[in-house]
VEXSESE-121494 format. One record per residue: residue in three letters; x, y, z of N, C-alpha, C in turn; residue number from 1. Coordinates in pm, whole numbers, always signed. Each point is the difference from the previous one (the first is absolute). Layout:
% residues N
> ALA  X  Y  Z  X  Y  Z  X  Y  Z  NUM
...
% end
This chain:
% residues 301
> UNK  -2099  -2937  -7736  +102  +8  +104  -65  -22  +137  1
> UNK  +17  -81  +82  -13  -32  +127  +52  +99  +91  2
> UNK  -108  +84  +119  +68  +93  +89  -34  -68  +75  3
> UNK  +157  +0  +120  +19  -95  +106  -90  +83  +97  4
> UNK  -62  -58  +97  -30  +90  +98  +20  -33  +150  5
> UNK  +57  +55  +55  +72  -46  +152  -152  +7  +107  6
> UNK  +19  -43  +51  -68  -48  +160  +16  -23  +126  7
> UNK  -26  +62  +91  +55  -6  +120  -136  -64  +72  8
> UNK  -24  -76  +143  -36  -38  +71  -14  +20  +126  9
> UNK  -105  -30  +113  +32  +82  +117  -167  -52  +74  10
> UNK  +13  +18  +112  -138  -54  +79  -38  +129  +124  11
> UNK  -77  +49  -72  -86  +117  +83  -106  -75  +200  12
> UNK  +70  +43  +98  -104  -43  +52  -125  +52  +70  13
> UNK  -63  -63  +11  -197  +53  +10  +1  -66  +118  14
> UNK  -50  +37  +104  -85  -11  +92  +49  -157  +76  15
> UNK  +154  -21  +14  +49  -122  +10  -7  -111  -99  16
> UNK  -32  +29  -151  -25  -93  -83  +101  +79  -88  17
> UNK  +17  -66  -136  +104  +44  -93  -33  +26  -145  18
> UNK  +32  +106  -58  -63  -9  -138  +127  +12  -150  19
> UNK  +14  -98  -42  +78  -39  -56  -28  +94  -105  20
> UNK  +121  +43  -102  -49  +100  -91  +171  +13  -138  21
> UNK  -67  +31  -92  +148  -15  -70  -7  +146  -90  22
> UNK  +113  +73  -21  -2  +104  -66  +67  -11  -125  23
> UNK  -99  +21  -147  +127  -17  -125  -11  +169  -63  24
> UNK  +142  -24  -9  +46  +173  -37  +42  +71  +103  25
> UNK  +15  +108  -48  +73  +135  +116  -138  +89  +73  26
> UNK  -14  -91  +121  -110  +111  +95  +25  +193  -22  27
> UNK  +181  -32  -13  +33  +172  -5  -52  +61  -107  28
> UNK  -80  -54  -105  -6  +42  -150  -101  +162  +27  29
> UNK  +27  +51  -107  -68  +87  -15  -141  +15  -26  30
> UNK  -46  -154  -10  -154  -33  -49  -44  -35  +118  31
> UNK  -144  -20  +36  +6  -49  +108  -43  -90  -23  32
> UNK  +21  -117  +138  -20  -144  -20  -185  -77  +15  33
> UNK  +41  -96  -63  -155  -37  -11  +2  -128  +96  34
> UNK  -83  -42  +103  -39  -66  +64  -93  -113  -68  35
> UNK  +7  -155  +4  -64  -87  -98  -50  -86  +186  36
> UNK  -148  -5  -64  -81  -64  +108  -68  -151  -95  37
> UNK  +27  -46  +95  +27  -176  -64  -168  -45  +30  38
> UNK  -87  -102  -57  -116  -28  -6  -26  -129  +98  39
> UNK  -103  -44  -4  -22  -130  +98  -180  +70  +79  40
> UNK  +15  +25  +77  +120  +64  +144  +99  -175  -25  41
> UNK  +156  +34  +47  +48  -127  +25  +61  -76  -107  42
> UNK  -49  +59  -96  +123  -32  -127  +143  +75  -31  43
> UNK  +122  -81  +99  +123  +54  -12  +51  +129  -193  44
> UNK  +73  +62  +26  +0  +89  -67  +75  -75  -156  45
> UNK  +56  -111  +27  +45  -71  -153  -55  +53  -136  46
> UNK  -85  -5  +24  -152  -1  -132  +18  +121  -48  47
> UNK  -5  +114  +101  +46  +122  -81  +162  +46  +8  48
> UNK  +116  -90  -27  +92  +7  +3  +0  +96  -103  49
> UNK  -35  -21  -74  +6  +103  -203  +43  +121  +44  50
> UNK  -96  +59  +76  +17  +198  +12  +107  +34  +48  51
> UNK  +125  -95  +34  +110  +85  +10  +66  +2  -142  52
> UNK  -54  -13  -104  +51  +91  -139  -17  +93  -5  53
> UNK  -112  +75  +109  -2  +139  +14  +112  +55  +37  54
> UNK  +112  -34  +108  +68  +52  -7  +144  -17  -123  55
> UNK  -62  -35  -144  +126  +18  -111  -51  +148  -60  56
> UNK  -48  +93  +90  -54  +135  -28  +70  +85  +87  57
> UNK  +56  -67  +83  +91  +57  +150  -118  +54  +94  58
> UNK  -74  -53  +43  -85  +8  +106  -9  -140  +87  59
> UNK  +18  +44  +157  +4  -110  +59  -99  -106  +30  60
> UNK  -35  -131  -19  -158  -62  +10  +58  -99  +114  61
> UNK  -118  +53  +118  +13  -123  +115  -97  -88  -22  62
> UNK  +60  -58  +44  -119  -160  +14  +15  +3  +174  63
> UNK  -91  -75  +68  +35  -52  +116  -138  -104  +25  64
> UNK  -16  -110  +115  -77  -92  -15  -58  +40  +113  65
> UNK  -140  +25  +39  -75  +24  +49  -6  -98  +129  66
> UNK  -51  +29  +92  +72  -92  +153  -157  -106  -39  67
> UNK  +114  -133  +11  -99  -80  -9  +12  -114  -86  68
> UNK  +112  +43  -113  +4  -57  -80  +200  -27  -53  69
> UNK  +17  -75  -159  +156  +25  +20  +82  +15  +91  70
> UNK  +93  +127  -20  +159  -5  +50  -62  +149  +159  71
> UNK  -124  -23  +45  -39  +102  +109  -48  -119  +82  72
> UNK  +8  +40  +139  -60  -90  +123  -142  -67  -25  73
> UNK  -48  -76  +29  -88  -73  -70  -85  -58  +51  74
> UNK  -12  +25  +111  -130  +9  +143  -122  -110  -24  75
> UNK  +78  -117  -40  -176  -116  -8  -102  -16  +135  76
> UNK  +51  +51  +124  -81  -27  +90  -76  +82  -10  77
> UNK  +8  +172  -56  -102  +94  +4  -143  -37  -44  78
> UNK  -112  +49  +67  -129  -14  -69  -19  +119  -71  79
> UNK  -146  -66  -51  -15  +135  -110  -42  +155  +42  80
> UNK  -10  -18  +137  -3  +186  +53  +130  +40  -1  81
> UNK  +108  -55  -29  +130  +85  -11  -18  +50  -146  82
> UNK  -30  -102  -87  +46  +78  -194  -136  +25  -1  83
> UNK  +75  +149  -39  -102  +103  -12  +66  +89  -110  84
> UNK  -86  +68  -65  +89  +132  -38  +72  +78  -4  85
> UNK  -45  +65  +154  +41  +65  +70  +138  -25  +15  86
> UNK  +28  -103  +44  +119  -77  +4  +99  -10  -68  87
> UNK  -87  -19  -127  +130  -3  -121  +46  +159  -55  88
> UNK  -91  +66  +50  -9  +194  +4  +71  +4  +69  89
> UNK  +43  -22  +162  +110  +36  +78  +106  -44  -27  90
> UNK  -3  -99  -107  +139  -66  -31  +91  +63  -123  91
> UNK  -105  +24  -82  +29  +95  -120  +26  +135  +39  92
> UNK  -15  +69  +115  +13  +127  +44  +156  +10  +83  93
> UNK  +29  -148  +78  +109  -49  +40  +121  +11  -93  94
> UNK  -8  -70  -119  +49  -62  -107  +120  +203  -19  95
> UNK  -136  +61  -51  +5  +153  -33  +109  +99  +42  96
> UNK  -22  -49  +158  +69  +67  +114  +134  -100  +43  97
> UNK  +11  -50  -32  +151  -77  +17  +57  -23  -135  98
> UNK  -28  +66  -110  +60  -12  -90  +40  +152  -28  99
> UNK  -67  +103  +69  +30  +92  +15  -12  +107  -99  100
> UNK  -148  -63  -111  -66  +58  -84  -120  +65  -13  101
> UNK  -17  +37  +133  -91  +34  +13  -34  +223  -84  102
> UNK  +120  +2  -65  -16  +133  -76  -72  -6  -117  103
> UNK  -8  -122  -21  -55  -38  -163  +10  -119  -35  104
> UNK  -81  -105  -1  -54  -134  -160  -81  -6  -37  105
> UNK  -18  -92  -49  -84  -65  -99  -83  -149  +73  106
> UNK  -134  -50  -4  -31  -102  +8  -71  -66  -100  107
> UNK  +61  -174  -26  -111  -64  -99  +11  -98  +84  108
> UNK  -148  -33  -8  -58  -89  +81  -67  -152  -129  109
> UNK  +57  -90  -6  -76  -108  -61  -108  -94  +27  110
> UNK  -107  -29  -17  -134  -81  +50  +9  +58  +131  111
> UNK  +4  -102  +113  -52  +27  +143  +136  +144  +23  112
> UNK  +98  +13  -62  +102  +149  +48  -81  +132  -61  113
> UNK  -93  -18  -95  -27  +105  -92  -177  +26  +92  114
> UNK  -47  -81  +49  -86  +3  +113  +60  +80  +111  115
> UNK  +128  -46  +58  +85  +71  +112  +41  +147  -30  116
> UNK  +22  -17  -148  +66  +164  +12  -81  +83  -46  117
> UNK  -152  -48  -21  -119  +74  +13  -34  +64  +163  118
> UNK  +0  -89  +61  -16  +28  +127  +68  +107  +58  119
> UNK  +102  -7  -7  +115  +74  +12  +0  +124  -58  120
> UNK  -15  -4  -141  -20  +138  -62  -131  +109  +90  121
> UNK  -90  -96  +2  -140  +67  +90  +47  +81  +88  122
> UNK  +128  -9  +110  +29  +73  +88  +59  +103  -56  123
> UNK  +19  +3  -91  +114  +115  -69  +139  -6  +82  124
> UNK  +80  -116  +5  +129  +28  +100  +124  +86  -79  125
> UNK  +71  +64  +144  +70  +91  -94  +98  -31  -79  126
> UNK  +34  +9  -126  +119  -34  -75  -31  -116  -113  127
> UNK  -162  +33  +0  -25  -93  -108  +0  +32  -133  128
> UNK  +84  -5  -73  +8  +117  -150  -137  -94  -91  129
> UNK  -21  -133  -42  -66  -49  -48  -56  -104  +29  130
> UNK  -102  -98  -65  -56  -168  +23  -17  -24  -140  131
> UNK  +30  -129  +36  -58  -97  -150  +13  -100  +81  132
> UNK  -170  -30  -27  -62  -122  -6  -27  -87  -85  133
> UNK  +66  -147  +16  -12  -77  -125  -33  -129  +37  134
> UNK  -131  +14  -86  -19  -120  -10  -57  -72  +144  135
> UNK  -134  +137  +60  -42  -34  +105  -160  +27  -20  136
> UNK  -94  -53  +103  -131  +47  +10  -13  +107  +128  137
> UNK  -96  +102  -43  -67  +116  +135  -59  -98  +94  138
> UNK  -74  -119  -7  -59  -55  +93  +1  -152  -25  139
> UNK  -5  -96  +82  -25  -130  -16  -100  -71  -24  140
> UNK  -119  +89  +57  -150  -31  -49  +8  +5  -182  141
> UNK  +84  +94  -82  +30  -14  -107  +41  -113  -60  142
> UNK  +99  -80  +82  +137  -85  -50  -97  -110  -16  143
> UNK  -73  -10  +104  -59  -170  +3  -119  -7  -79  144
> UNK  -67  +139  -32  -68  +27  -68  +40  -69  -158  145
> UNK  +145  +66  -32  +46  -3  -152  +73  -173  +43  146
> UNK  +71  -19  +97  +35  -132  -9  -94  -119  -16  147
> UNK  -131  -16  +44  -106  -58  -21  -29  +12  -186  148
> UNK  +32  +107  -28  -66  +36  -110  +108  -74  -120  149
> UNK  +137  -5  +42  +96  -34  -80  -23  -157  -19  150
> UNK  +6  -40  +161  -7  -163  +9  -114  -55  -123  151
> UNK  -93  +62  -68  -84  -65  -61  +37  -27  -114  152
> UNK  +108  +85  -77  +87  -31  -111  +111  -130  +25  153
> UNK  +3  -56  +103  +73  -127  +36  -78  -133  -55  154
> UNK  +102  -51  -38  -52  -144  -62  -148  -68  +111  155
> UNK  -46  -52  -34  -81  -43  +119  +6  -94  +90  156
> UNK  +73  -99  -57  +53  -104  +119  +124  +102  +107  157
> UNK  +72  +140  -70  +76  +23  +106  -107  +120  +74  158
> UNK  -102  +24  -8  -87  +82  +105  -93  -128  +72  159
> UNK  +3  -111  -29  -83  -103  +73  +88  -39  +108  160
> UNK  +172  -20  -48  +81  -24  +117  -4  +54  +75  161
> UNK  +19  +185  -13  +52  +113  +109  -154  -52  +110  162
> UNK  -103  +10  -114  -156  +32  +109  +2  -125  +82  163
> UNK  +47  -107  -43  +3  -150  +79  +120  +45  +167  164
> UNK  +90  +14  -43  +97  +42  +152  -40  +105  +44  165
> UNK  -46  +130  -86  -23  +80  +83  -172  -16  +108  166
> UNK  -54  -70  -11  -123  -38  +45  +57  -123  +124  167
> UNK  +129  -87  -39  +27  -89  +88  +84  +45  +95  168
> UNK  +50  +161  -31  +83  +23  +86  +126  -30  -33  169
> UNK  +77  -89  -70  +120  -69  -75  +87  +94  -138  170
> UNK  -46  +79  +77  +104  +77  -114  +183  +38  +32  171
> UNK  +28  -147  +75  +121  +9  +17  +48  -109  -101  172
> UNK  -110  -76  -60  -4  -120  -104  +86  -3  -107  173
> UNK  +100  -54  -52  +93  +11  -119  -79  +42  -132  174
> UNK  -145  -115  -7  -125  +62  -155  -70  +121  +59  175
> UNK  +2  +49  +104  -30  +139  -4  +109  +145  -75  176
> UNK  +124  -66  +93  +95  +40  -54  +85  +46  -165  177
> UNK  -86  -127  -30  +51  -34  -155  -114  +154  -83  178
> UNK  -160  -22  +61  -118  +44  -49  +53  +189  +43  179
> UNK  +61  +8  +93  +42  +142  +13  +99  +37  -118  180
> UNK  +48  -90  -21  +116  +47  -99  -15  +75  -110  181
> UNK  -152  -112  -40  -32  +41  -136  -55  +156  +16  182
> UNK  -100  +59  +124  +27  +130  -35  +111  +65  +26  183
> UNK  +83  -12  +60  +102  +99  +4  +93  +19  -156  184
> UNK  -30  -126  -35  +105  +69  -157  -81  +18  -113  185
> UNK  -91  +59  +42  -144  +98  -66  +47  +120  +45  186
> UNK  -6  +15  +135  -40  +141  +38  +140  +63  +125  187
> UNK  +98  -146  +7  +108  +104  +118  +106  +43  -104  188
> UNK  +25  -103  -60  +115  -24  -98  +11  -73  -106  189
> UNK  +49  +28  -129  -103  -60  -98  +169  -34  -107  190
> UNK  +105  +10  +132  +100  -32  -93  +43  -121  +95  191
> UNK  -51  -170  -74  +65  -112  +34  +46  -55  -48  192
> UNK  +115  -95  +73  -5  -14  +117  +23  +134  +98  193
> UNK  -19  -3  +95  +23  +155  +67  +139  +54  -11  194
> UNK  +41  +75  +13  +138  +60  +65  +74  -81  +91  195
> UNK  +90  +0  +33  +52  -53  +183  -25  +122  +65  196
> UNK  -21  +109  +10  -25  +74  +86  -111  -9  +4  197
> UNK  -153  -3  -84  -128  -27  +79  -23  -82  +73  198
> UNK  +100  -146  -42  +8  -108  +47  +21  -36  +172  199
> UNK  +102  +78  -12  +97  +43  +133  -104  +83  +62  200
> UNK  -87  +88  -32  -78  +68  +138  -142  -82  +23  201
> UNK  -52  -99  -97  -111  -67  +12  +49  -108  +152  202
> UNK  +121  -73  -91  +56  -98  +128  +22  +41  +163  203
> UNK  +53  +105  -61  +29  +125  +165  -132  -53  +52  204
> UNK  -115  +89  -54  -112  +34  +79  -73  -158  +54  205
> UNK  +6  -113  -101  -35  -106  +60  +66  -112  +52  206
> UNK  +189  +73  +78  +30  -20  +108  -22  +82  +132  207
> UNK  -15  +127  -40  -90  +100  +136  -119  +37  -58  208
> UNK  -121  -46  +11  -114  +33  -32  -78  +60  +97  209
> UNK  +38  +35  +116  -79  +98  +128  -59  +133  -90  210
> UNK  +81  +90  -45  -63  +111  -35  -87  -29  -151  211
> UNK  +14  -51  -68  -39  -40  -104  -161  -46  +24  212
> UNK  +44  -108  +57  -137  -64  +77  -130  +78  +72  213
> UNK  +60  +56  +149  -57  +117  +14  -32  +79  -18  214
> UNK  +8  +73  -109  -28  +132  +31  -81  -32  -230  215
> UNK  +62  -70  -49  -60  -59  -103  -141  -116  -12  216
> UNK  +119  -104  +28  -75  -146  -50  +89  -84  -42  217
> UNK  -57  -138  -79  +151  -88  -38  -16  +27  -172  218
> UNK  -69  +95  -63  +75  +16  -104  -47  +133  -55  219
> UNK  -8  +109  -150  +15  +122  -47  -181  -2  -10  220
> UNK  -76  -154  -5  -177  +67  -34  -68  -41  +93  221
> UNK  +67  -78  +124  -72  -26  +135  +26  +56  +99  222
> UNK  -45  +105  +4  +39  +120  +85  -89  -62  +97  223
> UNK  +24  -32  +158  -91  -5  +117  +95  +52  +150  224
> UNK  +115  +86  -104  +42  +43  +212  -19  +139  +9  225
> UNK  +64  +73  +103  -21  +111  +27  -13  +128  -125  226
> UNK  +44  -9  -53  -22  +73  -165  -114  +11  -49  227
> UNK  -71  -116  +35  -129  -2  -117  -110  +93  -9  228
> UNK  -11  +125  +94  -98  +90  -6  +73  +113  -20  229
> UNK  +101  -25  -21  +121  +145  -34  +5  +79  -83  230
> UNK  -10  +113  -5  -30  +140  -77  +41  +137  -16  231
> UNK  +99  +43  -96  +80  +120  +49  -130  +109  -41  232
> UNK  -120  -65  -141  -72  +131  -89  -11  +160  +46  233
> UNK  -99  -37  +168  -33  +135  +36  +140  +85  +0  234
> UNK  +95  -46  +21  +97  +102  +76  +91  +63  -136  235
> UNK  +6  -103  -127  +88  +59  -69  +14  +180  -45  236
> UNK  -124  +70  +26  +28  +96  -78  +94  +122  +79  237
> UNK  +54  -99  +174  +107  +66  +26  +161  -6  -21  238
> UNK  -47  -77  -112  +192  -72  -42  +20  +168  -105  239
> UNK  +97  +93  +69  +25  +63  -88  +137  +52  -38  240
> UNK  +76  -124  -56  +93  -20  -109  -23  -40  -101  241
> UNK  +28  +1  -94  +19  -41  -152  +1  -154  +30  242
> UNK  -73  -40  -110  -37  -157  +14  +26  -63  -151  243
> UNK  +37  -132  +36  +12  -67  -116  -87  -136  +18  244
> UNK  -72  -26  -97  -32  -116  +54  +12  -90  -124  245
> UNK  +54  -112  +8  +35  -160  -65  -68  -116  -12  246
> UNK  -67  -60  -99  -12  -105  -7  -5  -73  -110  247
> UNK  -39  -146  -1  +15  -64  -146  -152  -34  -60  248
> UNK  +32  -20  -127  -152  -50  -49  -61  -112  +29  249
> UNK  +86  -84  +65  -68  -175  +75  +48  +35  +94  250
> UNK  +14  +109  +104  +43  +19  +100  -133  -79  +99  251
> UNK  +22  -55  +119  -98  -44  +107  -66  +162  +80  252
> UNK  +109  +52  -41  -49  +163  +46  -95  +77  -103  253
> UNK  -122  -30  -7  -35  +34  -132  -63  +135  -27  254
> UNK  -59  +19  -98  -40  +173  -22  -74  +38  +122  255
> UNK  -114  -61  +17  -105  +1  +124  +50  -16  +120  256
> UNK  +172  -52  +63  +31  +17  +84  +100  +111  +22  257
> UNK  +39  +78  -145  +60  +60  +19  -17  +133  -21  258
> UNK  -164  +47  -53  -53  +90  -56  -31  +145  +86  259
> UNK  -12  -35  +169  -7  +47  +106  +111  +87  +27  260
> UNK  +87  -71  -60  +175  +102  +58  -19  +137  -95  261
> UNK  -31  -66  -98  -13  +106  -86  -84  +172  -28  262
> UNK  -114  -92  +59  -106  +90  +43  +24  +98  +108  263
> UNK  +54  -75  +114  +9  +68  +112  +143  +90  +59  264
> UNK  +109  -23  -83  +110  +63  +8  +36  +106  -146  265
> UNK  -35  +144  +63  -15  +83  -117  +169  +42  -48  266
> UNK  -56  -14  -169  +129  +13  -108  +35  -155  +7  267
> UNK  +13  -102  +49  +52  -100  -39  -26  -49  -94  268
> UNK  +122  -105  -29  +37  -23  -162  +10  -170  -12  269
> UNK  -55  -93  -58  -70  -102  -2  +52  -69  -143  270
> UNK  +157  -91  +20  +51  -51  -135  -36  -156  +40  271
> UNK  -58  -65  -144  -31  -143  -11  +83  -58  -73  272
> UNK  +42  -97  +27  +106  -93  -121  -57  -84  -2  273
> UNK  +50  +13  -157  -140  -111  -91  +18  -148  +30  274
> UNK  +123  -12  -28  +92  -182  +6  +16  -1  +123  275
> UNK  -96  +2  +116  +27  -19  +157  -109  -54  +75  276
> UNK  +39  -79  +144  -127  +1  +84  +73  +62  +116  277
> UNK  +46  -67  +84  +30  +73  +139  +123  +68  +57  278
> UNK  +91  -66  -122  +153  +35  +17  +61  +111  -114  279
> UNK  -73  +96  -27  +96  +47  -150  +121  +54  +19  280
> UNK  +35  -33  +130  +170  +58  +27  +77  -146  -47  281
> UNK  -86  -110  +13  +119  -126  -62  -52  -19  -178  282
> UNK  -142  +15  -14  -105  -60  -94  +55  +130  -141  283
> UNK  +1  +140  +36  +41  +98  -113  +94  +53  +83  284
> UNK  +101  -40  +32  +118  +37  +95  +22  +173  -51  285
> UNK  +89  +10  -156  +16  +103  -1  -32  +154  +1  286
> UNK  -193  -79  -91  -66  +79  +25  -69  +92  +109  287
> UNK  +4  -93  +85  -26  +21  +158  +91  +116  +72  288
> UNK  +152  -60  -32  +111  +116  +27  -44  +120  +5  289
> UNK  -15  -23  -141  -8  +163  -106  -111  +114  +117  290
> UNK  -93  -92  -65  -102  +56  +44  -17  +52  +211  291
> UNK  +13  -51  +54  +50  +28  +129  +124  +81  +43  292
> UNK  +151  -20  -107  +47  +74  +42  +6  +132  -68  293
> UNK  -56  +44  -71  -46  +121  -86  -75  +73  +82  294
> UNK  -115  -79  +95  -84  +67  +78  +83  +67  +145  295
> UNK  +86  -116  +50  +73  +36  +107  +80  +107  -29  296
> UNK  +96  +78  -153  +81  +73  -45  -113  +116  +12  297
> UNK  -131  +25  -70  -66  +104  +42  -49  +60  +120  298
> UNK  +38  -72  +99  -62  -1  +148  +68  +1  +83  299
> UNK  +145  -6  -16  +130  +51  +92  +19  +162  +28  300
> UNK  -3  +16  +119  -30  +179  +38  +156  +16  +39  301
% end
């Protein structure tokens, strides 16, 4: 049986900019609502469209698109001293306070969101009942570490391409393009052709590629912008909510990038899906549910 689930819409504003945001389910519910932080930095929120099946549990799941990207103001003239963390912390704290939940949610943060709502957790802000992180690394010195390490399982003419543009600088090249592909449906998403919704936030981001670019690079294993020395490790062992943490077994997020969360945030709880790499909310959809919203049902105060 199919449960319909309603949605409302609405644009929060920040600091003269706008943050686009959609609510599925009843905010009034008796559960509290879970906040979904979208990955990139700069990858519109499409991709994790899935988690509003959380609310066929009657709990409300927002999505909203991070400024910069999608259906939020989208600032290409900014340089990279504006995207910052910090930034996307005042926005998510924004988000909180004009939705007027600030008594109680939930945050899951995905790749670069599950980085964010690490950050975030560190402060301990008030009204945070839980985190789950999915399907992210503690540090980037990790990522490029394990992304280097992945690329070598690539055919070899497609690691001769990437190293050819990325050495020429041309990695705006269509055979670079093609040579990225092949890892991503290794390690982002391993169900092709993709979705239209991964589809739809890839295209997003490489029609606004400012935050993506910046604060990333131009793709998930050439990390060279502001990110690349980035590191939540020392601080985790002040995240103190209940933690979940997510990922897949060909995930690009891999054990060694994700082994840190674990370590450093005490009691957290660390589920792998086997048939997955980066997406197991599209890749083991239901399983994913289950498992997340079971955790969110124990962690509602």
């Amino acid at each position: 049986m199919t449960v319909r689930i309603d949605s409302t819409e609405g644009r929060a504003p920040f600091r003269g900019y706008e943050t686009w945001y959609r609510i599925s389910g009843d905010l009034g519910s008796r559960k509290l609502p879970v906040i979904i932080l979208h990955g990139g930095p700069g990858v519109a929120y499409n991709y994790v469209d899935a988690y509003k099946l959380l609310a066929r549990d009657g709990r409300a799941v927002i999505h909203y698109d991070q400024l910069g990207c999608g259906n939020s103001t989208l600032l290409p003239e900014k340089g990279a001293d504006f995207w910052t963390p910090q930034l996307f912390i005042d926005e998510l704290e924004n988000v909180v306070d004009y939705l007027g939940i600030r008594g109680g949610f939930h945050v899951l943060g995905q790749s670069w969101g599950g980085m964010l709502g690490a950050e975030y957790a560190v402060l301990q802000p008030r009204g945070l009942a839980s985190l789950t992180i999915a399907n992210s690394p503690a540090s980037m010195k990790l990522w490029v570490e394990e992304a280097n390490r992945l690329r070598l399982g690539l055919p070899q003419d497609v690691q001769d391409t990437l190293t050819r543009h990325e050495a020429a600088g041309t990695t705006d090249h269509p055979d670079y393009q093609q040579a990225t592909m092949a890892f991503y449906e290794r390690h982002v998403c391993r169900v092709v052709p993709f979705p239209p919704e991964v589809t739809e936030s890839f295209e997003q981001a490489a029609r606004n590629p400012t935050v993506y670019t910046l604060m990333n690079g131009p793709n998930e294993f050439h990390v060279i912008g502001t990110l690349k020395s980035w590191s939540v490790i020392d601080r985790l062992p002040a995240v103190d909510v209940p933690t979940l943490i997510i990922s897949g077994r060909y995930d690009e997020a891999t054990p060694a990038t994700v082994q840190p969360f674990k370590d450093g945030i005490k009691g957290s709880r660390w589920e792998i899906f086997e048939h997955s790499s980066h997406m197991p909310h599209i890749e083991q959809q239901e399983d994913c549910m289950r498992v997340v919203g079971d955790f969110l049902n124990q962690h509602d105060r």
